[in-house]
Short mmCIF file of the C-alpha atoms (twelve columns), coordinates in Angstrom:
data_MODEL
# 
_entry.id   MODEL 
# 
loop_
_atom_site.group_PDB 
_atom_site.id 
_atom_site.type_symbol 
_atom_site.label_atom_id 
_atom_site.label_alt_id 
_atom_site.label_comp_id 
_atom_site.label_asym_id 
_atom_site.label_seq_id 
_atom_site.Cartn_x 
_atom_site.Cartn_y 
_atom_site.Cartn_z 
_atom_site.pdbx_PDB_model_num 
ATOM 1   C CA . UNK A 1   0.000   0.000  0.000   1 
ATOM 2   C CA . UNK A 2   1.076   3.570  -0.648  1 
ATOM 3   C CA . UNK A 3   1.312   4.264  3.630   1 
ATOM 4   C CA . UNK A 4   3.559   1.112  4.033   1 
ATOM 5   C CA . UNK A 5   5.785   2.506  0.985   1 
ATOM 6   C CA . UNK A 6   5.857   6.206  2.432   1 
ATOM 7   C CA . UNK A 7   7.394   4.780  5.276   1 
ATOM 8   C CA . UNK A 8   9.673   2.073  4.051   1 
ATOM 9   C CA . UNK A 9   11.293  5.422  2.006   1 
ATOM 10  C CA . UNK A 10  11.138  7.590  5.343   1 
ATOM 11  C CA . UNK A 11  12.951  4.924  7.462   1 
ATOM 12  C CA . UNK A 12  15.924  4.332  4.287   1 
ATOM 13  C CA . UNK A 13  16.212  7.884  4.451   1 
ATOM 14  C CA . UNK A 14  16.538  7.793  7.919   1 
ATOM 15  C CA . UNK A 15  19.465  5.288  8.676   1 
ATOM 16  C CA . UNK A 16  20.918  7.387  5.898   1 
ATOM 17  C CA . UNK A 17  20.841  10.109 8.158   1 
ATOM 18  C CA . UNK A 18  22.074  8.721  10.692  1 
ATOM 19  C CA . UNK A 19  25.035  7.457  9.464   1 
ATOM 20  C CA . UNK A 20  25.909  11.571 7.720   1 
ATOM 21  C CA . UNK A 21  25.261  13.048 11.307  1 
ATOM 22  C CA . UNK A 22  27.795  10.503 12.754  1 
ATOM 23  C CA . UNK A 23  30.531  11.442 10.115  1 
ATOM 24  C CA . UNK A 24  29.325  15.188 10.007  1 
ATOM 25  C CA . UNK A 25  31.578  15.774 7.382   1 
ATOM 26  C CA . UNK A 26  29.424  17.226 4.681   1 
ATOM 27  C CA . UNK A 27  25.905  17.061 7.114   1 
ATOM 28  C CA . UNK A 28  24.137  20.152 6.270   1 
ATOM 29  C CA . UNK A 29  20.535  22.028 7.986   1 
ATOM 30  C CA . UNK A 30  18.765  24.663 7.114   1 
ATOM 31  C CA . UNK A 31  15.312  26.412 7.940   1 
ATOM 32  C CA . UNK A 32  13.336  28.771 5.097   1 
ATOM 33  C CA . UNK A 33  10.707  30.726 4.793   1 
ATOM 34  C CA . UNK A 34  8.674   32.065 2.072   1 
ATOM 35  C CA . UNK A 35  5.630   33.135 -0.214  1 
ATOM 36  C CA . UNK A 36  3.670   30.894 -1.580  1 
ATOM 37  C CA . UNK A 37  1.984   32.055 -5.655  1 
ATOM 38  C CA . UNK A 38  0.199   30.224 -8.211  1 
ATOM 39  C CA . UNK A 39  -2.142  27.703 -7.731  1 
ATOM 40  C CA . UNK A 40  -2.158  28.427 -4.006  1 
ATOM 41  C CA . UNK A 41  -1.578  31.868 -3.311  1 
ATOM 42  C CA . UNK A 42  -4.804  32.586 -2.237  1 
ATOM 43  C CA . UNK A 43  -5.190  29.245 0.241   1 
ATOM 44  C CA . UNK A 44  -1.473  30.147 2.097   1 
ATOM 45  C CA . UNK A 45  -0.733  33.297 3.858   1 
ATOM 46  C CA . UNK A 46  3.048   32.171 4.577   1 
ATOM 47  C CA . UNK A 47  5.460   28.732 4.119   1 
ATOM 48  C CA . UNK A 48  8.251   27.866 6.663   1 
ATOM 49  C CA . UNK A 49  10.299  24.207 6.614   1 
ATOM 50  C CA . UNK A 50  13.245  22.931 7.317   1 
ATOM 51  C CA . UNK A 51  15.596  20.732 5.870   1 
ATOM 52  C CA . UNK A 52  18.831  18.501 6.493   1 
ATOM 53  C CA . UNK A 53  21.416  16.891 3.955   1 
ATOM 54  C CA . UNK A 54  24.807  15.131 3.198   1 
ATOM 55  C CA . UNK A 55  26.670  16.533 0.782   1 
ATOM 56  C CA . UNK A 56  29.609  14.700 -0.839  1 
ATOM 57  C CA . UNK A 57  31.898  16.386 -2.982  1 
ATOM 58  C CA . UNK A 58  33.146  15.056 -6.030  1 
ATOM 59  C CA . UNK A 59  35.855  17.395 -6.263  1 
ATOM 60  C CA . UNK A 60  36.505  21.086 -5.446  1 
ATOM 61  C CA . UNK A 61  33.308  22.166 -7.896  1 
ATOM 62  C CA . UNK A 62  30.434  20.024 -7.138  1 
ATOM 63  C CA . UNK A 63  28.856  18.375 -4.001  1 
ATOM 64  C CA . UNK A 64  26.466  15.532 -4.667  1 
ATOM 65  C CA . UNK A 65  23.616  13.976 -1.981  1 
ATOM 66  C CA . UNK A 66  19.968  12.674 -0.577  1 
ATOM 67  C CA . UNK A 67  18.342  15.434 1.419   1 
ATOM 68  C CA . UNK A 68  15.361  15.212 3.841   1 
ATOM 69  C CA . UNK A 69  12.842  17.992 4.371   1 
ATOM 70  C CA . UNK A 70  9.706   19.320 6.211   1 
ATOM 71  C CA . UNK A 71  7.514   22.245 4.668   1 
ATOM 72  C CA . UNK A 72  4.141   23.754 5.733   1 
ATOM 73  C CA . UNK A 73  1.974   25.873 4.454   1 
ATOM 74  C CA . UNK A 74  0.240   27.889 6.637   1 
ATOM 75  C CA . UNK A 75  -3.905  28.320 5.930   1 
ATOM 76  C CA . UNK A 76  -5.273  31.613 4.993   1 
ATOM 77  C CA . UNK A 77  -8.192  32.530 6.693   1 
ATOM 78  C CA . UNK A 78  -10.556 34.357 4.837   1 
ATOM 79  C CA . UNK A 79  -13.453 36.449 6.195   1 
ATOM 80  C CA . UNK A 80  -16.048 39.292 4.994   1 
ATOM 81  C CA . UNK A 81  -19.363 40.283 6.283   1 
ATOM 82  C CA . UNK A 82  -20.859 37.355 4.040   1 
ATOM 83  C CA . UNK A 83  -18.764 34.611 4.346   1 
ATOM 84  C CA . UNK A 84  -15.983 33.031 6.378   1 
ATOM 85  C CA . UNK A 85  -13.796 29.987 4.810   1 
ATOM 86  C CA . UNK A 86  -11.014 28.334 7.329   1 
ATOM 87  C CA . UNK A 87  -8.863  26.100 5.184   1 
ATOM 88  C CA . UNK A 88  -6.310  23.409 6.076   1 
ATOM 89  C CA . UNK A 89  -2.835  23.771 6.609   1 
ATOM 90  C CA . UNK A 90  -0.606  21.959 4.092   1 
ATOM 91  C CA . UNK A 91  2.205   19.871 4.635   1 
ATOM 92  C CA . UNK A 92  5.179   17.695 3.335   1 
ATOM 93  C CA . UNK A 93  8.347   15.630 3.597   1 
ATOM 94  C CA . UNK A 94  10.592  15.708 0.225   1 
ATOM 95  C CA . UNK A 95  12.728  13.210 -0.399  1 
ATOM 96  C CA . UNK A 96  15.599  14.385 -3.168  1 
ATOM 97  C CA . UNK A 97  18.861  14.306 -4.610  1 
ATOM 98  C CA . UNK A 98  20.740  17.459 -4.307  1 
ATOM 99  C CA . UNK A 99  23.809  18.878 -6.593  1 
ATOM 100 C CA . UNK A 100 25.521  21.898 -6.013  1 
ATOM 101 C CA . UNK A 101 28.406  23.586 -8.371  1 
ATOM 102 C CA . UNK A 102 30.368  25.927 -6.370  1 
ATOM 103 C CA . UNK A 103 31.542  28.504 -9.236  1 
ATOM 104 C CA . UNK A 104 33.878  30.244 -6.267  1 
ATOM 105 C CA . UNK A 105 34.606  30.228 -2.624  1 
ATOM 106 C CA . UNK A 106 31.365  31.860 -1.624  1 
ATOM 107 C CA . UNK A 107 28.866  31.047 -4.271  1 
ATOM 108 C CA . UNK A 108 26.527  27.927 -5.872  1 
ATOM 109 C CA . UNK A 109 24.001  27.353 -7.801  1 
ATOM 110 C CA . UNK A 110 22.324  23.701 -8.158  1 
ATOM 111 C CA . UNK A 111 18.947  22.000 -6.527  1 
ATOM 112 C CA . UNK A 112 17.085  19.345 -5.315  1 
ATOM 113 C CA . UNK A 113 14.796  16.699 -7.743  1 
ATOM 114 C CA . UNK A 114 12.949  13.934 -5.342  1 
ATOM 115 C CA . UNK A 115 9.427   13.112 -4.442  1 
ATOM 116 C CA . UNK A 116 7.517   15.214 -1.509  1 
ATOM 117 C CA . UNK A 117 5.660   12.668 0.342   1 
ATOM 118 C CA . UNK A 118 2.005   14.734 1.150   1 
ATOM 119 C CA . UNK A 119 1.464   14.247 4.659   1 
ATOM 120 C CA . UNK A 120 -1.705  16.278 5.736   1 
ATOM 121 C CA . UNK A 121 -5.049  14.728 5.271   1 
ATOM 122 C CA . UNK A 122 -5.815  14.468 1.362   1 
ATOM 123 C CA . UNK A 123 -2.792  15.466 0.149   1 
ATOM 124 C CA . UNK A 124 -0.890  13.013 -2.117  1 
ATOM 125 C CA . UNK A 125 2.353   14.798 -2.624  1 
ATOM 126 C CA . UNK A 126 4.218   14.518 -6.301  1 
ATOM 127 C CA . UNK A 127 7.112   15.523 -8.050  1 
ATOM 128 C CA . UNK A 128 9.555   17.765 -6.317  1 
ATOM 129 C CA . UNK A 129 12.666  20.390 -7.549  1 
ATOM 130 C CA . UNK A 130 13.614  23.051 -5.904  1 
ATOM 131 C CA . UNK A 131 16.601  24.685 -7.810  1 
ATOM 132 C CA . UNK A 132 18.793  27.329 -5.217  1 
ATOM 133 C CA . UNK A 133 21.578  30.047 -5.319  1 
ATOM 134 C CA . UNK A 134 23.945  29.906 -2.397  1 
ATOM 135 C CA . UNK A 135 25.797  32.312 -1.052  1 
ATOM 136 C CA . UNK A 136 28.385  31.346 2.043   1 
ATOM 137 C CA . UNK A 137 28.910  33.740 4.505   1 
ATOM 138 C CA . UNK A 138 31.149  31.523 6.462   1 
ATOM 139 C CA . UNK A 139 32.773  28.328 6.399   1 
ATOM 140 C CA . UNK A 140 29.707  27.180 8.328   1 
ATOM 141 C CA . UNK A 141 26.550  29.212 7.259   1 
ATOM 142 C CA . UNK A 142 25.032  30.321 4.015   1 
ATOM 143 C CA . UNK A 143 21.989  31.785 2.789   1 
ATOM 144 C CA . UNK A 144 19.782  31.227 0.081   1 
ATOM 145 C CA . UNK A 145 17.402  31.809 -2.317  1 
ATOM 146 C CA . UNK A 146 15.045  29.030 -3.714  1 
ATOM 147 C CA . UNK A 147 12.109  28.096 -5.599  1 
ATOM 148 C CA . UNK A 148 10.263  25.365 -4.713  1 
ATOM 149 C CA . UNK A 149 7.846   23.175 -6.863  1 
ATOM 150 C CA . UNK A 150 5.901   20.256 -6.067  1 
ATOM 151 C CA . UNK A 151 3.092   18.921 -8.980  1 
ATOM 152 C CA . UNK A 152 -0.287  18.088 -6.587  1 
ATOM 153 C CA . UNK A 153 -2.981  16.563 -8.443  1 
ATOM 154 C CA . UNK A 154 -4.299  19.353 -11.019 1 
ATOM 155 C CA . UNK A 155 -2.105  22.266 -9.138  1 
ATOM 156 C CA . UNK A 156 1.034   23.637 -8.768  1 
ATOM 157 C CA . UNK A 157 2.548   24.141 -5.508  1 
ATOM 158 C CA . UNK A 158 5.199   27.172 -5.816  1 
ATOM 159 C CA . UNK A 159 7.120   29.040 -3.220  1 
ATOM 160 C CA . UNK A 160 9.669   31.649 -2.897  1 
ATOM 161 C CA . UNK A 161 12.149  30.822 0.254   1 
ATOM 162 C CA . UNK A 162 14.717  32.641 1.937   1 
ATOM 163 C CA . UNK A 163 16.865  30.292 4.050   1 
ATOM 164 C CA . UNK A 164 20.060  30.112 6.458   1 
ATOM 165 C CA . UNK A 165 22.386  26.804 6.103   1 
ATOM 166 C CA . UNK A 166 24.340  25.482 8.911   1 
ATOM 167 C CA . UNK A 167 27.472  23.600 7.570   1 
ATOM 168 C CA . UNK A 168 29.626  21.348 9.640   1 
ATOM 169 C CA . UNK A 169 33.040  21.868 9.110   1 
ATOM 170 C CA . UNK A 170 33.982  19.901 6.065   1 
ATOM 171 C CA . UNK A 171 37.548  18.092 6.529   1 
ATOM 172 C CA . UNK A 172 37.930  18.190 2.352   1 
ATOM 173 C CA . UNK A 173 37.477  21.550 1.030   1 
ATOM 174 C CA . UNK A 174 38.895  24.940 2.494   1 
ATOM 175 C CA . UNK A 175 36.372  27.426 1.640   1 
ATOM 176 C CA . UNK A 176 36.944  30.976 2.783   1 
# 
């Protein structure tokens, strides 16, 4: 059934995780928040999640790795003198493959293609990217800028993000 595959792919990603925080080398988390448009820009007021990865690099250019997340959409509430509508919050946990090309010491481009499980009530989740520019402010934090898309049913989930990175010290690259 699809709930015993959701979490046979939660608990892989998991153990995966666990073994990255252990090494820390390359373990990555971040928190965002942003605007949602499109398709639901009138049922969100704001979007916050949070995110954790392991990135391996494949040289001094280009980091490669699975990455976990956690968005939600908060409702927007509407209300006139007529009518008042209270919709449902919106959540999900995207499962990707991230690649980031470092074109110096303090910025990259690249993004995230997986599958965001839907986890609140009627939501089925789909197809997930979220491409991001990068800029590092230390050896240990960045910031970015991302868009987010996830296909649901017949809409489009789309969000603009802001977020901070935390970086563990990486043993194999000296940036900054």
């Amino acid at each position: 059934t699809d709930q015993t595959m959701k979490k046979y792919f939660i608990f892989l990603f998991m153990m995966f995780y666990t073994v990255g925080i252990f090494a820390q080398e390359g373990f990555k988390v971040g928190i965002q928040a942003g605007l949602p448009f499109n398709d639901f820009n009138e049922a969100l007021s704001v979007v916050v999640g949070a995110d954790a990865s392991y990135m391996y690099p494949l040289g001094e250019v280009v980091d490669v790795g699975p990455a976990i997340g956690y968005i939600h959409g908060f409702a927007e509430t509407f209300q006139s003198n007529i009518v008042r509508a209270d919709l449902e919050d919106i959540q999900f946990l995207p499962l990707s493959a991230g690649l980031r090309i470092w074109t110096s010491n303090y910025f990259s481009f690249g993004g995230n293609v997986g599958y965001a499980l839907g986890i609140s009530e009627g939501n089925d989740g789909g197809l997930y990217y979220r491409p991001t520019i990068a800029y590092l402010m230390s050896s240990s934090v960045e910031i970015n800028f991302s868009y987010t898309n996830i296909d649901v049913n017949e809409a489009t989930w789309s969000t603009l993000t802001l977020g901070i990175v935390y970086n563990f010290e990486p043993k194999y690259r000296n940036r900054r």
